[in-house]
N, C-alpha and C positions, 0 to 999 in steps of 0.2 A: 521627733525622736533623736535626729542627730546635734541637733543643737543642745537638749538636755544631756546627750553622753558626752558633748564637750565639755559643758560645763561641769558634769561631774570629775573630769578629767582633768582639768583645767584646776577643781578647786584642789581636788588630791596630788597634783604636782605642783603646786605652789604651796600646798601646806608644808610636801616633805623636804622642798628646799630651804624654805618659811627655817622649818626643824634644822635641816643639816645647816645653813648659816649661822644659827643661834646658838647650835650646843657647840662648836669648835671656836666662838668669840674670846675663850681665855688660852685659845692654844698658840696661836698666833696665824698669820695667814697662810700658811702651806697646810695645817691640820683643818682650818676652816674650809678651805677648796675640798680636801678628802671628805671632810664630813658633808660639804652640799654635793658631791658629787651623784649621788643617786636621786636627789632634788633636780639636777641639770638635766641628767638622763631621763629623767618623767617629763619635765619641762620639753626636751627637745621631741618627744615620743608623743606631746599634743599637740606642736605643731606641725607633726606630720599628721596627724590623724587629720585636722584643720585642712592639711594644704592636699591630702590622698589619702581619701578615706579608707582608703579598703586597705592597704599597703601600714596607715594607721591604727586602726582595725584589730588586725594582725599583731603589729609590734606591741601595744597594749597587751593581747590575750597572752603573748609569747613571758611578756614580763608578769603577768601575774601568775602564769603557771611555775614559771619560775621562783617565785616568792613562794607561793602557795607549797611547794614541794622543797624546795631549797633550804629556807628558814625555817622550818619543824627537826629536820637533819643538822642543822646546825645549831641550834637553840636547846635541842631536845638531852634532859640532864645537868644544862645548865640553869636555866629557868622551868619556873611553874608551869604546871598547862594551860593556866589561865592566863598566864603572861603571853604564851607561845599563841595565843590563840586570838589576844585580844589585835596583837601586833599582825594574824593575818589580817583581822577581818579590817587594819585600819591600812596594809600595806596590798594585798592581796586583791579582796573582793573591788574598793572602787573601778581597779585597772581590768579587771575581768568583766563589771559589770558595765562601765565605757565600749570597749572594746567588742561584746556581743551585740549591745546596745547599737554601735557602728553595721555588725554587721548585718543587722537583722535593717535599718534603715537603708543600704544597699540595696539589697535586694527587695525591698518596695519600692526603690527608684527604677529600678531595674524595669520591673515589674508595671510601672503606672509610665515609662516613657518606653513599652514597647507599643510601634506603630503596628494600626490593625492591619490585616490581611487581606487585601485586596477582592483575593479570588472567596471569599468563605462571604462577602458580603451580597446580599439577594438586592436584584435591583426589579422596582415594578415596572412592567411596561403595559 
């Protein structure tokens, strides 16, 4: 499971830098850096998930709540709802569902590397 939430992670921060590199190519390169900047910040937020998971985890869920709530208030009147909505589910959901994904793997590690308890074991004699 943690390997499928990276790669979901992995493909959603490289698509959006993928994006912010491409659409600021006629701006010159200080608008190009603005425009991948939220691409680097995803990018740098999977190699942490990669190198600390829970700590990664975390920073994922933090950013997509922030999209998820951020972007409807900022979007909202200027764009359609269908606009507003497609752009959560393509900025929003991956980084949330990584993220839960992480932590819900966590805690099955947790979980399958606690050592048993000595005293609760019955011995025959």
């Amino acid at each position: 499971m943690r390997k499928f939430a990276l790669i979901i992670a992995l493909i959603w921060a490289l698509w959006w830098l993928y994006f912010g590199l491409v659409s600021g190519t006629n701006e010159g390169i200080a608008d190009n850096l603005i425009s991948a900047t939220p691409g680097l910040i995803f990018v740098a937020s999977v190699v942490v998930a990669w190198r600390w998971q829970k700590a990664g985890a975390i920073t994922l869920l933090i950013e997509g709540l922030i999209i998820l709530f951020g972007y409807p208030r900022m979007a909202y009147g200027r764009l359609p709802f269908i606009t507003i909505l497609i752009v959560l589910v393509m900025l929003a959901l991956p980084a949330l569902l990584s993220g839960s994904l992480l932590i819900i793997s966590n805690k099955k590690q947790k979980v399958l590397k606690t050592p048993p308890n000595p005293e609760e074991e019955v011995t025959e004699k």
